[in-house]
C-alpha positions in Angstrom: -24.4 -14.0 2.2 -22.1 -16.3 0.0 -19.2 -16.0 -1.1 -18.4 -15.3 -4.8 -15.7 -17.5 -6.6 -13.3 -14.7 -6.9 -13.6 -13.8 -3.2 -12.9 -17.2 -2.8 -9.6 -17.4 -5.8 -8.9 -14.5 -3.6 -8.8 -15.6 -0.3 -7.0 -18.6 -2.0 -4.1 -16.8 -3.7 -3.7 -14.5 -0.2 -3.3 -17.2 1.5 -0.1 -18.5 -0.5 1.6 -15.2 0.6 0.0 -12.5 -2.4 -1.2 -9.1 -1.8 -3.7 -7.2 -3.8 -2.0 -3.7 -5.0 -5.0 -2.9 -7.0 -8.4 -4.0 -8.2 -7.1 -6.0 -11.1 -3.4 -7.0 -9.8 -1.8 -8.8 -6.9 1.7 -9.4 -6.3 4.3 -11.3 -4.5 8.2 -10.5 -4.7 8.4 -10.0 -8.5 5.5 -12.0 -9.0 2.3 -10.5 -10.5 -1.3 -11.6 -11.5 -3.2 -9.2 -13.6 -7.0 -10.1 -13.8 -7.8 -9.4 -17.8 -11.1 -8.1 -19.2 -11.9 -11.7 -20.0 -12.4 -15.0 -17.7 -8.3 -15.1 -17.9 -5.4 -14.0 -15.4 -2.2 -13.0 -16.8 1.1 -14.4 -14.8 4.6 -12.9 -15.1 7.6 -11.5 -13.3 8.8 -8.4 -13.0 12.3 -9.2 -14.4 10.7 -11.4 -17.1 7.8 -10.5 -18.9 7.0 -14.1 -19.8 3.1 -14.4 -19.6 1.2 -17.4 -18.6 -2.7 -17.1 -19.0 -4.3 -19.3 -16.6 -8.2 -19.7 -16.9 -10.8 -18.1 -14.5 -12.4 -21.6 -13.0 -14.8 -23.1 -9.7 -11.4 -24.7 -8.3 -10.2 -21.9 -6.7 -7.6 -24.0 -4.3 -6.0 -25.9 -7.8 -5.8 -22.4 -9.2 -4.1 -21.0 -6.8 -2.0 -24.0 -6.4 -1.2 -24.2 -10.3 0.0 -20.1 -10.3 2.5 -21.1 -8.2 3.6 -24.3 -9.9 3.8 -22.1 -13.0 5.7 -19.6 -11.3 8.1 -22.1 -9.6 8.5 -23.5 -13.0 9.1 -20.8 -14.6 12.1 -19.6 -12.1 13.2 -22.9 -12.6 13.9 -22.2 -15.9 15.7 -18.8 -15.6 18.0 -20.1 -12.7 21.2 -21.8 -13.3 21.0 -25.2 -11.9 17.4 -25.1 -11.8 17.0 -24.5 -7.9 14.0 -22.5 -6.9 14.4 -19.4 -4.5 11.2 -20.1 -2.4 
C-alpha cells in the first residue's frame, strides 16, 4: 500500500505538534490550516485573520517546515519586540 502525499503532509504537519479537528482543518494553539477546494492551504490565527496560502506540493517535510516559518513570522510581526512565543 503507499502512502499518499497528503498522508504523508499529514503525518508531517502532526508531527510539528498539529491536530486534525476536521477533515479539512488542523490546528495548533491559535493556529489553523484549512485545506481549500483547490491544491492550496489557507494559514491564519485565530486572533488574526491574516491568511497565508501556501501551495499543495511533493515536499511534504519543506511544507510543513515553511507553515511554521510563516507562522513564526507572522507572530513575529504582531509581538512587540519581535520575540516568538514557541
Amino acid at each position: 500500500m503507499t502512502t499518499s502525499k497528503m498522508d504523508k503532509l499529514l503525518a508531517a504537519l502532526k508531527s510539528h505538534g498539529w491536530i486534525a479537528v476536521s477533515a479539512i482543518e488542523l490546528r495548533r494553539g491559535d493556529q489553523v490550516i484549512i485545506f481549500d477546494t483547490s491544491r492550496w492551504m489557507e494559514l491564519y490565527t485565530l486572533g488574526s485573520k491574516r491568511i497565508f496560502d501556501v501551495p499543495d506540493t511533493d515536499l511534504t517535510v519543506w511544507t510543513a517546515n515553511l507553515i511554521d516559518v510563516l507562522f513564526d513570522l507572522s507572530e513575529k510581526a504582531q509581538t512587540p519586540g519581535g520575540q516568538t512565543t514557541r
